[in-house]
One Martini backbone bead per residue (centre of mass of N, CA, C, O) as a GRO file, in nm:
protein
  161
    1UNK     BB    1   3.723  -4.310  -0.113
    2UNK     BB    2   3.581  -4.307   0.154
    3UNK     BB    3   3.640  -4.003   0.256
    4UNK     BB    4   3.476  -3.866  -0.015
    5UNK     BB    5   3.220  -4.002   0.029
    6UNK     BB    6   3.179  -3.871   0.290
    7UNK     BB    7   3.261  -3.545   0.226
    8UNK     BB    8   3.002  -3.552   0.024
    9UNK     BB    9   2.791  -3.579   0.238
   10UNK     BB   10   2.814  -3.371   0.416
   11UNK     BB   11   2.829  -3.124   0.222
   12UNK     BB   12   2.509  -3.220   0.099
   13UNK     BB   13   2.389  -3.160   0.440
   14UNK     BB   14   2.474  -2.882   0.437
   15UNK     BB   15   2.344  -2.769   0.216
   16UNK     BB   16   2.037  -2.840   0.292
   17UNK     BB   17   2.062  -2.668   0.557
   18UNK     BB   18   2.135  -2.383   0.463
   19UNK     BB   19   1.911  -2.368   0.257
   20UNK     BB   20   1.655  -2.442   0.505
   21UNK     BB   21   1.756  -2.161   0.660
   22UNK     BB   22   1.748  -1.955   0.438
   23UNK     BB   23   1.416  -1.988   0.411
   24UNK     BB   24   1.316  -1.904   0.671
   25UNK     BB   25   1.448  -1.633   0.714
   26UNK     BB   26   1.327  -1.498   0.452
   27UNK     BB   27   1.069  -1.529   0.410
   28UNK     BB   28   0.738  -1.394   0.342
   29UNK     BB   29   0.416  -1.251   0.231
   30UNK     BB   30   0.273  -1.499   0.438
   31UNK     BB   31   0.488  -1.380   0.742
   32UNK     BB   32   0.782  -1.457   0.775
   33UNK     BB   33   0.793  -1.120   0.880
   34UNK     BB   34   0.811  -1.058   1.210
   35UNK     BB   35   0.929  -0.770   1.205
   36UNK     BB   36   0.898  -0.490   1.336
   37UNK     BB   37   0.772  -0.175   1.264
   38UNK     BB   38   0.655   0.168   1.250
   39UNK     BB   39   0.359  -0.018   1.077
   40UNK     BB   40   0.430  -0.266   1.158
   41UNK     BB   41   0.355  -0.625   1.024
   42UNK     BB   42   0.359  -0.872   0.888
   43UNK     BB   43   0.097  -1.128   0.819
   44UNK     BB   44  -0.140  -1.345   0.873
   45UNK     BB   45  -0.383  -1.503   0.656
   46UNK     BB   46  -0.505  -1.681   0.893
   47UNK     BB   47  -0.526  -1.359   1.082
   48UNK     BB   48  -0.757  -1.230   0.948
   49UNK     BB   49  -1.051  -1.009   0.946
   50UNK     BB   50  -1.031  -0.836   0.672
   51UNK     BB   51  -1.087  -0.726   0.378
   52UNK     BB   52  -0.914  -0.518   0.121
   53UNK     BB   53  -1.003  -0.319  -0.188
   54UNK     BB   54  -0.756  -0.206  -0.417
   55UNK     BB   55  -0.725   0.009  -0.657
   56UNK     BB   56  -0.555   0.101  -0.969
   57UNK     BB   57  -0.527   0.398  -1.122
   58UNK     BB   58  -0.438   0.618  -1.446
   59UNK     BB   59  -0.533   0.847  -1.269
   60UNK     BB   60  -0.360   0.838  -0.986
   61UNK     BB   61  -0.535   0.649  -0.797
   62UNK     BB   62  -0.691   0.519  -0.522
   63UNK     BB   63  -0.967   0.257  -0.423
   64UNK     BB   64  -0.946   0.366  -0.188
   65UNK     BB   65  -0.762   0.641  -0.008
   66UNK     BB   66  -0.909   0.565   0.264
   67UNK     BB   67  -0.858   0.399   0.593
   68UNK     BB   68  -0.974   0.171   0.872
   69UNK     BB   69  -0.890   0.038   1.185
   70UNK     BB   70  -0.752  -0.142   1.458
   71UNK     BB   71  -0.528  -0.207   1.640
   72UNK     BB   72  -0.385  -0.513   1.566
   73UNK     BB   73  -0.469  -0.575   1.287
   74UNK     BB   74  -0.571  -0.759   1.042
   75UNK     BB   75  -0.505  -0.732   0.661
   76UNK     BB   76  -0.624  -0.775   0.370
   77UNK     BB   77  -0.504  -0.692   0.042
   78UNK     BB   78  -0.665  -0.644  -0.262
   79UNK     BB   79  -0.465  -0.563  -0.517
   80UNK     BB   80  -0.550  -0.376  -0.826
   81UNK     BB   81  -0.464  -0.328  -1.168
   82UNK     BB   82  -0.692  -0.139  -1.390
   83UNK     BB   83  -0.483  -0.046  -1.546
   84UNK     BB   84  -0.231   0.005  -1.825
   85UNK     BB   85  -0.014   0.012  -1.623
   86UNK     BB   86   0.211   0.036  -1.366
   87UNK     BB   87   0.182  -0.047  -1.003
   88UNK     BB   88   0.202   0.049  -0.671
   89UNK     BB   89   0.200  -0.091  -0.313
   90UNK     BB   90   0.366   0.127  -0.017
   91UNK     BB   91   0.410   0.145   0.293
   92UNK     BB   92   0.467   0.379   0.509
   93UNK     BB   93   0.644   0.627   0.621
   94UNK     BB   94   0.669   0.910   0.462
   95UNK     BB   95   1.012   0.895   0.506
   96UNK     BB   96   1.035   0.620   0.351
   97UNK     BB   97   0.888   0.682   0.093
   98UNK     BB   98   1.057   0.967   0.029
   99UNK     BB   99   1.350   0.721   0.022
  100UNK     BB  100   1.199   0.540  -0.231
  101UNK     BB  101   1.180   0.749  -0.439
  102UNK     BB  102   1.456   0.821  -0.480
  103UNK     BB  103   1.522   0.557  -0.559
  104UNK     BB  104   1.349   0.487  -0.793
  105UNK     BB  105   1.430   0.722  -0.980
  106UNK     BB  106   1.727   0.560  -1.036
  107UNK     BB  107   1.557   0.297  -1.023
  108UNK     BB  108   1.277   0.216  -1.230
  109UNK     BB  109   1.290  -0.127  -1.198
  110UNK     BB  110   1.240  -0.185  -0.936
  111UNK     BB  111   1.243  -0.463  -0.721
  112UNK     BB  112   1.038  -0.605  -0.494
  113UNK     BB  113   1.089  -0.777  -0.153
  114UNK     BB  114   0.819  -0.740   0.064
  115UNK     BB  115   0.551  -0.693   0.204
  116UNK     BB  116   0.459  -0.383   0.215
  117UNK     BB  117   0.486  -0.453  -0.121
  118UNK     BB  118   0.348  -0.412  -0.481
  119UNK     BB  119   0.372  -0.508  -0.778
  120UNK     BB  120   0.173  -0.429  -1.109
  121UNK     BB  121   0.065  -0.532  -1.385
  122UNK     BB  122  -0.175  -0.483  -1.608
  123UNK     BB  123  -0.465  -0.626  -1.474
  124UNK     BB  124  -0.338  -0.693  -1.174
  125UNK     BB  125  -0.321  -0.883  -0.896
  126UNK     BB  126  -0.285  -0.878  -0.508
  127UNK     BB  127  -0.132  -0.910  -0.195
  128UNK     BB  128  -0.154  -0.767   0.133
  129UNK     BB  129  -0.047  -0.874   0.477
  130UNK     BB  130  -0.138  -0.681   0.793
  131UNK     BB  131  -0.008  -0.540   1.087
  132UNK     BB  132  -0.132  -0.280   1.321
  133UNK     BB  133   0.036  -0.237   1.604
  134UNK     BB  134  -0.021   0.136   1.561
  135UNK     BB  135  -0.128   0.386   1.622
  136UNK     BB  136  -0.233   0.593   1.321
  137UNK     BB  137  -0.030   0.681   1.017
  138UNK     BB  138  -0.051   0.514   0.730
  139UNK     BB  139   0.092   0.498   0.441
  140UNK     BB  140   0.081   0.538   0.091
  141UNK     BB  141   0.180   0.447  -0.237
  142UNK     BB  142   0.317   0.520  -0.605
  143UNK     BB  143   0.679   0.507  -0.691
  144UNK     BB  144   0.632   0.538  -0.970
  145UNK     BB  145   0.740   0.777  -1.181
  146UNK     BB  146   0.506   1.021  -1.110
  147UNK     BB  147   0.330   0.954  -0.943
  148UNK     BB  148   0.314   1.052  -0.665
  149UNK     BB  149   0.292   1.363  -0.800
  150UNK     BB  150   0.016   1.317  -0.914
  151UNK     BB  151  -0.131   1.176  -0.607
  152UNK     BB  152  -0.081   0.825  -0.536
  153UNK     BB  153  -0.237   0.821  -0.233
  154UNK     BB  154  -0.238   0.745   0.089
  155UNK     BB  155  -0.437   0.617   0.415
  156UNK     BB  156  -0.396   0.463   0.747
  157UNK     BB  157  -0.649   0.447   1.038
  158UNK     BB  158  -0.512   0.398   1.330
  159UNK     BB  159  -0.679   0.282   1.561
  160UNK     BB  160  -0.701   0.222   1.961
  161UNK     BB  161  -0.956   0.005   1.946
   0.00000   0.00000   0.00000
């Protein structure tokens, strides 16, 4: 009997280590997301510079749809989905974005859990919090079904500092 009580106690200290160790390495929206790519890294929102207000709408653009940063910057993006339709905004360089929509096409339900991408649905809004790491072009886009090629896509210039 004394065996089985040790042997559940430690087995639920190993489950809440597993569980907040998953939890951690997980990462969130708001930067837990380390890892540096092409285009940046997701950023922490209480080191953003400045604000940008992205519309999206049914006649599938965005506004603005270029933006200006420098170098280095974090930015708080707050993406507004003014249209009556489901709407995403996708940061990526080009190459990624037209394989993610490859992946859209095939499955056009998909939930994204990136830092770098947000789905909202219609007259919802959302944030992304990204750093830009590198100077020159992030893309943006809206991957879903048909929006993309309707031209629903935008640009950050990434200036030198």
């Amino acid at each position: 009997m004394k065996f089985a009580k040790t042997f559940s106690t430690i087995l639920v200290a190993a489950s809440f280590a597993a569980i907040s160790t998953g939890a951690l390495a997980s990462g969130s929206h708001a930067g837990g997301h380390s890892e540096e790519t092409a285009i940046g890294k997701a950023g922490v929102a209480s080191k953003a510079t400045r604000t940008v207000t992205v519309e999206m709408a049914d006649s599938m653009r965005y506004t603005p749809s270029e933006i200006q940063v420098k170098k280095g910057e974090t930015v708080r993006f707050v993406v507004k989905n003014v249209g009556k339709v489901r709407h995403e905004l996708s940061l990526g360089t080009e190459k990624e974005l037209l394989e993610h929509l490859e992946q859209m096409k095939k499955n056009p339900g998909m939930e994204h859990d990136e830092p770098s991408k947000i789905t909202l649905d219609a007259g919802k809004q959302g944030e992304i919090v990204w750093q830009f790491t590198k100077a020159g072009t992030v893309n943006f886009a809206c991957l879903m079904p048909g929006h993309f090629e309707a031209g629903m896509k935008g640009q950050v210039k990434v200036g030198a500092k």
